[in-house]
mmCIF file of the C-alpha atoms, coordinates in Angstrom:
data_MODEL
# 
_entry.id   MODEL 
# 
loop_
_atom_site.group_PDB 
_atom_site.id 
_atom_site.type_symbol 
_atom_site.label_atom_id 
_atom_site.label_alt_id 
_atom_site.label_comp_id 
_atom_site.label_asym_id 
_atom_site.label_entity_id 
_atom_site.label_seq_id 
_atom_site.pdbx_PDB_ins_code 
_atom_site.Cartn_x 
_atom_site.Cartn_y 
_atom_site.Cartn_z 
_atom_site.occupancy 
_atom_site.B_iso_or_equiv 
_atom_site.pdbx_formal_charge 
_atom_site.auth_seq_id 
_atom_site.auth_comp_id 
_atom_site.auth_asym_id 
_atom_site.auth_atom_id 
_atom_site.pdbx_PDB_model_num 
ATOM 1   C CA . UNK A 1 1   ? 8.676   -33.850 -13.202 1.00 0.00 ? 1   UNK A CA 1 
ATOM 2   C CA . UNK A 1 2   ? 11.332  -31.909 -15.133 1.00 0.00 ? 2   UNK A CA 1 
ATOM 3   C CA . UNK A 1 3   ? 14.315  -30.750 -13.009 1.00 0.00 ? 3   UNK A CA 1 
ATOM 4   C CA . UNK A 1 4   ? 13.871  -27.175 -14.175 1.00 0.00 ? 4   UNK A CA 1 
ATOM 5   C CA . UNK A 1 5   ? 10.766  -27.039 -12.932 1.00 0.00 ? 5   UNK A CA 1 
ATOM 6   C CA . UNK A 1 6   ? 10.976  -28.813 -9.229  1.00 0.00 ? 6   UNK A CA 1 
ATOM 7   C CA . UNK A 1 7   ? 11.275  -25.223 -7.821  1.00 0.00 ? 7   UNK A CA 1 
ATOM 8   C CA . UNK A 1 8   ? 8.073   -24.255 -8.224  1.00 0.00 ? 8   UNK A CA 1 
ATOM 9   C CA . UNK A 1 9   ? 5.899   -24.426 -5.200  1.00 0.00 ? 9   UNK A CA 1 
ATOM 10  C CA . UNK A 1 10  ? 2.175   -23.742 -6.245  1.00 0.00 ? 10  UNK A CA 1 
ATOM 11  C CA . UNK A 1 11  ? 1.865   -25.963 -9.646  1.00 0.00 ? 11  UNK A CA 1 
ATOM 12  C CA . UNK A 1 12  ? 0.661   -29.261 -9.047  1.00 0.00 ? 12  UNK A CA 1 
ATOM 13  C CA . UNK A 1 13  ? 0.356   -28.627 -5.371  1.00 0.00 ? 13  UNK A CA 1 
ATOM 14  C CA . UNK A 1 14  ? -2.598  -28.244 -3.007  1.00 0.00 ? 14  UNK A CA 1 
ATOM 15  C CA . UNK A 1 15  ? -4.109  -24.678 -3.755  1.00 0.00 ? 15  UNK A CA 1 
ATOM 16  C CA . UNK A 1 16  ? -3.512  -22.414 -0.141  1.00 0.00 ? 16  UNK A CA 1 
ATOM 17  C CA . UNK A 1 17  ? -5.829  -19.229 -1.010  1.00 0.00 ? 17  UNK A CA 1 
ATOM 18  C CA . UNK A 1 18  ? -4.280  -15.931 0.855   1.00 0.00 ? 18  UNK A CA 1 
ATOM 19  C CA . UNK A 1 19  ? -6.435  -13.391 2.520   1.00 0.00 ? 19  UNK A CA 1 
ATOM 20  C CA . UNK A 1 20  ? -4.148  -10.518 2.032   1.00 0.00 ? 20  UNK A CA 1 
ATOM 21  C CA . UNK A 1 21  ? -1.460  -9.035  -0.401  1.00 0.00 ? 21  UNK A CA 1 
ATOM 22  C CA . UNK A 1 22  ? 0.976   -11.743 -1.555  1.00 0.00 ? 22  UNK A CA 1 
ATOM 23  C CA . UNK A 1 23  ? 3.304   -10.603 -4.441  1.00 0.00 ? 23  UNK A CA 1 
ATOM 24  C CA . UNK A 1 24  ? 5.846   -13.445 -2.826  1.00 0.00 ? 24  UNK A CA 1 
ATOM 25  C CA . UNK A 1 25  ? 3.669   -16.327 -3.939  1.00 0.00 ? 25  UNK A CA 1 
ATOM 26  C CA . UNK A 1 26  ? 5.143   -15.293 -7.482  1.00 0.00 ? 26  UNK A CA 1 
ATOM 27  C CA . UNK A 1 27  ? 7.499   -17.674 -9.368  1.00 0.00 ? 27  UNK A CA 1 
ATOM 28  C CA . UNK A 1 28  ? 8.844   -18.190 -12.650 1.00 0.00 ? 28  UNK A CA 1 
ATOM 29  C CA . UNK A 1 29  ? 10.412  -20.859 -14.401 1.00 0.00 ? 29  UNK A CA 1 
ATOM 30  C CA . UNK A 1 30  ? 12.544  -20.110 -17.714 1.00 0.00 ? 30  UNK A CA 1 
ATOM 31  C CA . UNK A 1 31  ? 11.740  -19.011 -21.204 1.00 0.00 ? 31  UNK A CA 1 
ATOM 32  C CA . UNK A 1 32  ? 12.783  -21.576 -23.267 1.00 0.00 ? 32  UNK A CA 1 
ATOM 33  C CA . UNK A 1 33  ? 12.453  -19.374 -26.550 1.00 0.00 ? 33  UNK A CA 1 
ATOM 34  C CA . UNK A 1 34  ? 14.540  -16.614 -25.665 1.00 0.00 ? 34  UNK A CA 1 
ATOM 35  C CA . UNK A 1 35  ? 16.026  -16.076 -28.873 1.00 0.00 ? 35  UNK A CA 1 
ATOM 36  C CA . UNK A 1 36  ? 11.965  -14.935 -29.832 1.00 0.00 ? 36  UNK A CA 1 
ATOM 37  C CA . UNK A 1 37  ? 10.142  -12.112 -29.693 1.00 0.00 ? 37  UNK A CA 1 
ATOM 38  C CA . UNK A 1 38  ? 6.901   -13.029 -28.380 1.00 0.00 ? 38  UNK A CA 1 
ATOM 39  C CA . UNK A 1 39  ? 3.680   -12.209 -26.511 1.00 0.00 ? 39  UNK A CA 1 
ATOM 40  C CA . UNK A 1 40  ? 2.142   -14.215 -23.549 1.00 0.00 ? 40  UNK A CA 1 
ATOM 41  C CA . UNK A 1 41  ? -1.390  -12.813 -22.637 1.00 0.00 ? 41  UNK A CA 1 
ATOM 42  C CA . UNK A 1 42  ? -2.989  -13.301 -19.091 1.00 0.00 ? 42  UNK A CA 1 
ATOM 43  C CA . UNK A 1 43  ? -6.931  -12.499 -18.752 1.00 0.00 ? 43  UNK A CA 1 
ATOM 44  C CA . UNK A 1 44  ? -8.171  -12.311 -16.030 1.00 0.00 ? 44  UNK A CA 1 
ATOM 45  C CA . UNK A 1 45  ? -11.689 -11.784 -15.455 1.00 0.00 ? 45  UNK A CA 1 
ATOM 46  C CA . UNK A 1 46  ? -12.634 -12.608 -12.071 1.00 0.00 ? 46  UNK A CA 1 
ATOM 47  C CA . UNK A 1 47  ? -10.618 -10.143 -10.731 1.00 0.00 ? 47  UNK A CA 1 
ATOM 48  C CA . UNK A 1 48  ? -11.545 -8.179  -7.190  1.00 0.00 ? 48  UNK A CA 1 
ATOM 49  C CA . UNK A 1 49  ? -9.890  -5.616  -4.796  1.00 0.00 ? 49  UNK A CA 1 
ATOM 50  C CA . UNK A 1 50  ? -11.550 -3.308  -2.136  1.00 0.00 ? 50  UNK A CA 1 
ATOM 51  C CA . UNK A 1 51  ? -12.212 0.210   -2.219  1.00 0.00 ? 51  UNK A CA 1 
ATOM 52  C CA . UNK A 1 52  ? -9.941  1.895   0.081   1.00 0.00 ? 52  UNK A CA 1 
ATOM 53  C CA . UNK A 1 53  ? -12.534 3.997   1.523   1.00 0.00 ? 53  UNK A CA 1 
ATOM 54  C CA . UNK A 1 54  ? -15.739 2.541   1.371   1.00 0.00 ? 54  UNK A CA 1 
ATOM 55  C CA . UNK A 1 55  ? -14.414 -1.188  1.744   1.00 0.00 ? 55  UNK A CA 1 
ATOM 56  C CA . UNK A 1 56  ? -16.676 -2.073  -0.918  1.00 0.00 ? 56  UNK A CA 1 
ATOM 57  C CA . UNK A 1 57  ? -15.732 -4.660  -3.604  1.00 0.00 ? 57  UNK A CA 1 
ATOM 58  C CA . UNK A 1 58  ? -14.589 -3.882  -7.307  1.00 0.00 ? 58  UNK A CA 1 
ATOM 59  C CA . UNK A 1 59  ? -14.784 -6.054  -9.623  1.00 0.00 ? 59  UNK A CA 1 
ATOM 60  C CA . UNK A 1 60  ? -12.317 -6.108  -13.004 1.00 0.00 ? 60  UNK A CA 1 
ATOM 61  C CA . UNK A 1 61  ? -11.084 -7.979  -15.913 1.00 0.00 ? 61  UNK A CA 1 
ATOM 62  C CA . UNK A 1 62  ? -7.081  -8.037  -15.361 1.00 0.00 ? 62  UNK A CA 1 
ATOM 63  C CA . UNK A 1 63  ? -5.270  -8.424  -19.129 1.00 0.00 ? 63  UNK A CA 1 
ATOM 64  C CA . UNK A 1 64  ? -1.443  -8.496  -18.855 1.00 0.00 ? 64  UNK A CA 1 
ATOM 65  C CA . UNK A 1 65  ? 0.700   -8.473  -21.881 1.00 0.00 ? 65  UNK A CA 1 
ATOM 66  C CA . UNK A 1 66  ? 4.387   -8.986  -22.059 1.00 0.00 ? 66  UNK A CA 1 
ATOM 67  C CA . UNK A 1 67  ? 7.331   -10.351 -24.267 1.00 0.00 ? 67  UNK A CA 1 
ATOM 68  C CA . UNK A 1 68  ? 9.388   -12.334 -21.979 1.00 0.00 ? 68  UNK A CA 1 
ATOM 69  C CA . UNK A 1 69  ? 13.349  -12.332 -21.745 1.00 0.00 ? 69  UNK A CA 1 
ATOM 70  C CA . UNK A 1 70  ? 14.741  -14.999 -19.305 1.00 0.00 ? 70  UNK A CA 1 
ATOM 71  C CA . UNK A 1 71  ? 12.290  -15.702 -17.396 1.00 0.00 ? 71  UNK A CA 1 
ATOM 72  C CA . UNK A 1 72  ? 7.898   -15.968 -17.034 1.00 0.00 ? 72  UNK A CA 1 
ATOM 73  C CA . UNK A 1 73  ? 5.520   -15.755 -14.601 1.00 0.00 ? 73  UNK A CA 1 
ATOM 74  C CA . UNK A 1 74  ? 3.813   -19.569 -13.882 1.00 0.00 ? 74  UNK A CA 1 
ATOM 75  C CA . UNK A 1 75  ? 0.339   -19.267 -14.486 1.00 0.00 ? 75  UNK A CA 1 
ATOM 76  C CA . UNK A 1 76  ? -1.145  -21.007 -10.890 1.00 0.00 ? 76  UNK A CA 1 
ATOM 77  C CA . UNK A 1 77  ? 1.224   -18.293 -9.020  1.00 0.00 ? 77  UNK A CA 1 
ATOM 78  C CA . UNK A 1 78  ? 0.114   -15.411 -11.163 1.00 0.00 ? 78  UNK A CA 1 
ATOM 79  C CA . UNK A 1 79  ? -3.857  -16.768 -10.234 1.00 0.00 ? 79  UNK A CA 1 
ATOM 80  C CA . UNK A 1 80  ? -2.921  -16.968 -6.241  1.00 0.00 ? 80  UNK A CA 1 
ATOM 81  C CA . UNK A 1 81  ? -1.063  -13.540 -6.420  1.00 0.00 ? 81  UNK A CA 1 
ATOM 82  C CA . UNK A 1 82  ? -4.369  -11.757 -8.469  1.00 0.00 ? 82  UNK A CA 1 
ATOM 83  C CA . UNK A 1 83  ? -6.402  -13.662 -5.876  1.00 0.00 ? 83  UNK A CA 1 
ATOM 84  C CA . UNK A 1 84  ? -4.440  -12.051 -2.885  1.00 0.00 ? 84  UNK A CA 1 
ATOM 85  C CA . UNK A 1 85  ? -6.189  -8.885  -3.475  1.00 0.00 ? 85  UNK A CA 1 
ATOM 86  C CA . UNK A 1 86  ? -9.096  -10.072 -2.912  1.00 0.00 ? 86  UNK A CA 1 
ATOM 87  C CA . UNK A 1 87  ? -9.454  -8.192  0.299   1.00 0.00 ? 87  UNK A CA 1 
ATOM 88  C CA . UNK A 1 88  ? -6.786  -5.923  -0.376  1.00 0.00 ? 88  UNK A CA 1 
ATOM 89  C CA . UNK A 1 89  ? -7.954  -1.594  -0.222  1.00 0.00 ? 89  UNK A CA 1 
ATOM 90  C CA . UNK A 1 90  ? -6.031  0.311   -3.562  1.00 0.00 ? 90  UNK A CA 1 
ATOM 91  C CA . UNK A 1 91  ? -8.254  2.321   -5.702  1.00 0.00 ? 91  UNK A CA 1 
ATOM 92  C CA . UNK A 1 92  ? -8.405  0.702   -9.764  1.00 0.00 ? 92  UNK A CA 1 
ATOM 93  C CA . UNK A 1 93  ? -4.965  2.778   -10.804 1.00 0.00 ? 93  UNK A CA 1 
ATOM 94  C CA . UNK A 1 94  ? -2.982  0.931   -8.259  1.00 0.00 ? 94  UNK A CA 1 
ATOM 95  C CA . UNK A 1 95  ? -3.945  -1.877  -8.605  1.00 0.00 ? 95  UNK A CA 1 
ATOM 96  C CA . UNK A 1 96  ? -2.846  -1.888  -12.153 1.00 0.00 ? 96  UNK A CA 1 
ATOM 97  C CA . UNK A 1 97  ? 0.633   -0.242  -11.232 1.00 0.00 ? 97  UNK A CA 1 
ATOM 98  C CA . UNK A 1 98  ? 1.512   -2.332  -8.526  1.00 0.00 ? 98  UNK A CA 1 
ATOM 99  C CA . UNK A 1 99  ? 0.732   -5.500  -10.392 1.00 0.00 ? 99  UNK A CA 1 
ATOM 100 C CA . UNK A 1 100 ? 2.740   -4.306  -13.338 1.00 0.00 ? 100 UNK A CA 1 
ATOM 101 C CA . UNK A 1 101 ? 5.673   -3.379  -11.088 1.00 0.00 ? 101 UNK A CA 1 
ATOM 102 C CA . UNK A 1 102 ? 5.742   -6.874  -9.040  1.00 0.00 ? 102 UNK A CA 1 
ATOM 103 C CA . UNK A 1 103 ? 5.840   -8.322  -12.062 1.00 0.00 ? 103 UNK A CA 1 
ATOM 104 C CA . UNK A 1 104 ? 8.708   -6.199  -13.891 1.00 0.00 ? 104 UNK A CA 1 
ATOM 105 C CA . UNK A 1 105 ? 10.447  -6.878  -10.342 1.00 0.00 ? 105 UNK A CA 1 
ATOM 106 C CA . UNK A 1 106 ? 9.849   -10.609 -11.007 1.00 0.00 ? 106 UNK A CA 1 
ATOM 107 C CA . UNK A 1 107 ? 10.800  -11.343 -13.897 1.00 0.00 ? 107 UNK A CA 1 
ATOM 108 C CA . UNK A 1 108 ? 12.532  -8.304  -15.875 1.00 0.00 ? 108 UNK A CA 1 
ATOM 109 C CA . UNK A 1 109 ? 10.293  -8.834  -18.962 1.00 0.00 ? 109 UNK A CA 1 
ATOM 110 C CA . UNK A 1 110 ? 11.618  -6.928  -22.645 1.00 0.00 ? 110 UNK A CA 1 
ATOM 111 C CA . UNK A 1 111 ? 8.225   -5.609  -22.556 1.00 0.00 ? 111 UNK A CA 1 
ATOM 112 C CA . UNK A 1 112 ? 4.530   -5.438  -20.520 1.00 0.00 ? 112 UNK A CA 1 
ATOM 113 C CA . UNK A 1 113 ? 1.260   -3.980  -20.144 1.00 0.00 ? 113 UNK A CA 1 
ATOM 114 C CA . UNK A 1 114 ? -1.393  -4.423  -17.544 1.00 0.00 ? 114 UNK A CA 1 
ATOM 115 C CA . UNK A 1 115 ? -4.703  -2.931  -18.450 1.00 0.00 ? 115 UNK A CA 1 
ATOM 116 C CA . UNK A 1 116 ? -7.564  -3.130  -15.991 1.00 0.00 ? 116 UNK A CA 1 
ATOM 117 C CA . UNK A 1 117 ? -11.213 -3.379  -17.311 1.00 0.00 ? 117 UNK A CA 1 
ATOM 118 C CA . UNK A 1 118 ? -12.725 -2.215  -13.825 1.00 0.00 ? 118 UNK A CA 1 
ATOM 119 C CA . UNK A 1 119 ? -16.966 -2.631  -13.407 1.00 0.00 ? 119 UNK A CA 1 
ATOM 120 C CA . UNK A 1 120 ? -19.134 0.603   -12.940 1.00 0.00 ? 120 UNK A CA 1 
ATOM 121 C CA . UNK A 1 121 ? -19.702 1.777   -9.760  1.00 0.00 ? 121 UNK A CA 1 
ATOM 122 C CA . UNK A 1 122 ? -21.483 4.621   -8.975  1.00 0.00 ? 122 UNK A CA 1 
ATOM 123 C CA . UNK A 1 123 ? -22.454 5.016   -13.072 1.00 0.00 ? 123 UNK A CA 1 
ATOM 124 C CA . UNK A 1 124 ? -18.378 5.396   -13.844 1.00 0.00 ? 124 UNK A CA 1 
ATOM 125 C CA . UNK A 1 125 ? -16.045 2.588   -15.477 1.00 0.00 ? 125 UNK A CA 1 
ATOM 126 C CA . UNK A 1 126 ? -12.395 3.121   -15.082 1.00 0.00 ? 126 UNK A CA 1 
ATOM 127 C CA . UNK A 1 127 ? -10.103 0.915   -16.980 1.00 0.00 ? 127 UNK A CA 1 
ATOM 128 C CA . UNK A 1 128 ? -6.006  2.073   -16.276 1.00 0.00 ? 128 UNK A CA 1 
ATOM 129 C CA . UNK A 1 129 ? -3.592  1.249   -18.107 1.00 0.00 ? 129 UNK A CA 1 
ATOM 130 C CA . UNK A 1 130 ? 0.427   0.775   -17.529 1.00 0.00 ? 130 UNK A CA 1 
ATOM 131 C CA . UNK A 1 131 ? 3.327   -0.593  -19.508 1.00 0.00 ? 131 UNK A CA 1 
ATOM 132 C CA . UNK A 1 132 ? 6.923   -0.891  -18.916 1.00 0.00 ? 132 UNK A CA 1 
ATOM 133 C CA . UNK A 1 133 ? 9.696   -1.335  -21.343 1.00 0.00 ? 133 UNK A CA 1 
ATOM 134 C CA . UNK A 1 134 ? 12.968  -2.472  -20.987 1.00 0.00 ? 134 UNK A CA 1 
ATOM 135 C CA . UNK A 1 135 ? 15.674  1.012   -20.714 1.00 0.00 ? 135 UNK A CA 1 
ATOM 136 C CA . UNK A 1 136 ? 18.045  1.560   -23.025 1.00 0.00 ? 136 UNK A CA 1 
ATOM 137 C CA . UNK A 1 137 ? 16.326  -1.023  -25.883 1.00 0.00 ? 137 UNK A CA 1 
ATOM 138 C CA . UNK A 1 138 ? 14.041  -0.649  -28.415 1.00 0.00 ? 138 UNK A CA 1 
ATOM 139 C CA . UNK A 1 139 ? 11.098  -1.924  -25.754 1.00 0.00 ? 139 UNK A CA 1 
ATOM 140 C CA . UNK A 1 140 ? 11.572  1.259   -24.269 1.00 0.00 ? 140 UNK A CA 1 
ATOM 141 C CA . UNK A 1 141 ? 10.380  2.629   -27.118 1.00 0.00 ? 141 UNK A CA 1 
ATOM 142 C CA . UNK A 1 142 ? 7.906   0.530   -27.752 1.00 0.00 ? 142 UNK A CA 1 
ATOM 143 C CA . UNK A 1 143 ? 6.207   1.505   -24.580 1.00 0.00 ? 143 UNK A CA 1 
ATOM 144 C CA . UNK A 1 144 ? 6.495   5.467   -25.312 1.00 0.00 ? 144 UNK A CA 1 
ATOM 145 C CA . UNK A 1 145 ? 4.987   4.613   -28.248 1.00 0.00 ? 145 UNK A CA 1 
ATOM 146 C CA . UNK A 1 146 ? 2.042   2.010   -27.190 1.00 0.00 ? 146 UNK A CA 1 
ATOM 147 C CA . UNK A 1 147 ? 1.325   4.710   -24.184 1.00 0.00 ? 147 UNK A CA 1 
ATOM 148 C CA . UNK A 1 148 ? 0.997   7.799   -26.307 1.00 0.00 ? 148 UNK A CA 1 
ATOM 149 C CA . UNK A 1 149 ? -1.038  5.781   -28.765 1.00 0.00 ? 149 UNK A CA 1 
ATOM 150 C CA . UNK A 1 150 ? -3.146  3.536   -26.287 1.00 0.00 ? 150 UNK A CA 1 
ATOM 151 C CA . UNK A 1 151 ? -6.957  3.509   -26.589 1.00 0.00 ? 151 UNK A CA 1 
ATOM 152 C CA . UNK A 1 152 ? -9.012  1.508   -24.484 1.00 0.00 ? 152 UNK A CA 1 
ATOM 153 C CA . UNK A 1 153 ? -12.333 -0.279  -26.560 1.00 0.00 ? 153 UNK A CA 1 
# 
């Protein structure tokens, strides 16, 4: 296994599923390309929380955007932290902020987006959307400009 990557603790490992909100199963490992701009996209369709009020499930495709700097999310830690809120109560908007925020706390991208593609319920779809850019660059920007521009399909 490469040295760099010995720290990680899910990848490779047995899988231990969490029943409740787990932003510290999170881990990153370094960008190797960070003289690039580029974009890593996450879907995530399988997606579920709880309504905080009724308890019932929602169901939602997850898509996270970003352009890394240092370092990036590992894939198998991003899966067990999406799973974690499984049984987790926040209505569809927080869900999208606080899973944009762990992740800007994680990993201080240039750039991301978290959009979330949340199932009907009760005849109504509601799909948030957040982004994040870097202060003081032109990511900043960027997301002023992506969020006064951004349409949902």
């Amino acid at each position: 296994m490469d040295r760099k990557l010995e720290n990680l603790k899910a990848l490779g490992r047995e899988t231990q599923y969490l029943s409740h909100y787990a932003p510290e199963v999170l881990e990153t490992f370094e960008n190797k390309h960070q003289d690039n701009d580029y974009w890593v996209q996450f879907n995530c369709p399988e997606f579920t929380s709880l309504c905080p009020i009724t308890g019932q499930p929602d169901f939602a495709e997850i898509k996270i955007m970003y352009i890394p700097a240092q370092r990036m999310v590992e894939s198998k830690s991003l899966k067990l932290y999406l799973f974690s809120f499984r049984n987790n109560g926040d209505f569809h908007e927080d869900c999208v902020n606080i899973i944009m925020k762990d992740l800007v706390k994680l990993m201080q991208p240039k750039y991301i987006e978290v959009i979330g593609l949340f199932t009907p319920r009760g005849g109504i779809s509601i799909y948030p959307y957040a982004n994040y850019g870097k202060p003081g660059t032109k990511y900043e920007k960027m997301a002023e400009q992506r969020m006064l521009s951004h349409e949902i399909v």
